[in-house]
Phi, psi and omega in degrees: 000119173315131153267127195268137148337153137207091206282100186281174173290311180327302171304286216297327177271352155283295146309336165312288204313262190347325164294337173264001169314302192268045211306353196276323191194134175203160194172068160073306166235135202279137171319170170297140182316144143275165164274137192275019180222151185260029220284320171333290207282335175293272186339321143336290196289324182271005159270345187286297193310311185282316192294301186304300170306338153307306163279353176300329208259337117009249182346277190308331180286302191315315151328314189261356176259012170270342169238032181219158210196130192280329189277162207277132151107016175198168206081168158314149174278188212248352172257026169255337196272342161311290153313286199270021162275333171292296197274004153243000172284340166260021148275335171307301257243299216264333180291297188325280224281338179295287179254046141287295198304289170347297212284325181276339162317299207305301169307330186324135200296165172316042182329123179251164152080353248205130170286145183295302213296314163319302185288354171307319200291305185309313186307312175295315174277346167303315167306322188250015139267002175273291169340301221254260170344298195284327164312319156255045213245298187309306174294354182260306192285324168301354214303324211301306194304299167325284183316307168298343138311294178324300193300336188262009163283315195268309171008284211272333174312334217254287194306338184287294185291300187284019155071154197237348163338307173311307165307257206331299152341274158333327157264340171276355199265323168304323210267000202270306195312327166262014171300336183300337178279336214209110211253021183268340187301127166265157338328290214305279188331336161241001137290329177302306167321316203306318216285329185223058158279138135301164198249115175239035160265346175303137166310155178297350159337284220288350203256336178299298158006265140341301208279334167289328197286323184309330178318117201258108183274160232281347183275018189280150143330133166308150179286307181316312202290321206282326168336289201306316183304304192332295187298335219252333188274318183293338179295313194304307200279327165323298167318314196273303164118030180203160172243112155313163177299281208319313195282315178326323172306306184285309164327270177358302171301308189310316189277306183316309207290320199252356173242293169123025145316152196271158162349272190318317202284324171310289167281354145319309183257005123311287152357294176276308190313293184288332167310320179302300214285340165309319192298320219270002173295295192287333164295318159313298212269344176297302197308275158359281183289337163310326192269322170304318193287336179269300178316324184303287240279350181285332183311283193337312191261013175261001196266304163334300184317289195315315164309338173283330217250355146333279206292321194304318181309308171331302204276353196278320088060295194276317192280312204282345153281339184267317162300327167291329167313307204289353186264345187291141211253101197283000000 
């Protein structure tokens, strides 16, 4: 004798229900849990993603060094060239990171059991692990670049805060120690020349003069040797931010001596000398610190950019994967 079923009203609206919960698949007892990540298809998406970023970014350097030009009055400026490097490294960001995301939605393996809004989710976090991955993949291979942004910021940042006089100061100390060789060298090395030029427009009186007071006897200094002291006094007084009375005096005795100019004119032409070379100083460390304060500041705004054009990547990333689920042929 046959046994009969007996099917309550409870069971059949408890499956009812459960068939409309589950829309994707349901079939009387549920299957064994699957895995909710895909990495096949996230790896997938994020190699795809890291290749297309590689060529936009080819493809854009070509482009932007084809619109730019060393000579004046051609190419692009340097703030069109700024702007569209920002807008196409975040065009980069929405194609690359769309089909990644795309390509790990699409592939992505088969949910049984599973509520839309979960594959919504899921479909979503595939996308921004497609993402995540190829970012830091990119970011692996780029490190050199990244780091010389980071690195020319805090750099120009350092130079900014400690102030860049001392640099100025430092290059001017190199160049007056090879001025003993190379009497061409700038700052020091051409006022010190400027400081012991003869006058060669003086009449000939004056030029007799000259040539008896110029007379060097042999226990005097060499012109190299008084050069050198020369450089050597002016540094000292750079430093300190005063030219002493003593030295001025003895300068002075030096210009006298090697122009043949009278005292008083002799330190006079010390006097005006160093004041040029404070100006031509004080114009160094402004040019210096103008060039630091710019380098801070293009790091600064390429490191933002790149964090927008990041998120942005992200979410195209994300949104392009849940449109790739949804195209997917169960």
């Amino acid at each position: 004798m046959g046994r009969v079923m007996i099917i309550s009203p409870v069971e059949t609206a408890g499956t009812l229900m459960a068939e409309r919960e589950f829309p994707n698949a349901y079939a009387g007892n549920l299957t064994a849990q699957q895995s909710a990540v895909s990495w096949g298809a996230i790896i997938a998406g994020a190699a795809a993603a890291a290749a297309l970023s590689l060529i936009l970014l080819v493809l854009g350097t070509g482009l932007g060094l084809s619109s730019v030009s060393p000579w004046a009055q051609s190419g692009v400026s340097s703030t069109t060239f700024g702007v569209s490097t920002i807008l196409w490294i975040t065009l980069t960001q929405i194609v690359a990171s769309a089909m990644g995301g795309y390509l790990a939605g699409r592939l992505r393996i088969k949910w049984t059991a599973v509520h839309t809004d979960e594959v919504y989710f899921r479909d979503t976090a595939h996308g921004f692990l497609a993402w995540a991955v190829a970012s830091l993949a990119t970011a692996a291979l780029l490190s050199s670049v990244i780091a010389s942004i980071v690195g020319t910021g805090v750099q120009a940042g350092a130079a900014v805060a400690g102030g860049a006089g001392s640099a100025a100061i430092a290059a001017t100390a190199s160049n007056s120690e090879s001025s003993k060789s190379d009497a061409g060298i700038e700052p020091v090395g051409y006022f010190v020349d400027s400081l012991l030029r003869k006058d060669m427009g003086a009449g000939t009186s004056a030029s007799v003069v000259t040539a008896s007071s110029v007379a060097i006897s042999p226990g005097e200094p060499s012109a190299g040797a008084s050069r050198s002291e020369v450089s050597g006094i002016f540094m000292n007084s750079v430093r300190t931010g005063t030219l002493p009375a003593e030295d001025l005096r003895y300068l002075g005795q030096v210009v006298a001596q090697r122009t043949g100019l009278s005292q008083q004119d002799a330190e006079k032409r010390v006097s005006d000398t160093y004041a040029r070379l404070q100006a031509r100083l004080r114009d160094t460390e402004i040019s210096v610190k103008a060039a630091a304060d710019k380098a801070r500041k293009v790091s600064a705004y390429t490191a933002l950019w790149l964090f927008i054009s990041l998120l942005i990547g992200a979410f195209a990333a994300s949104l392009a994967a849940t449109y790739g689920g949804r195209q997917r042929e169960f």
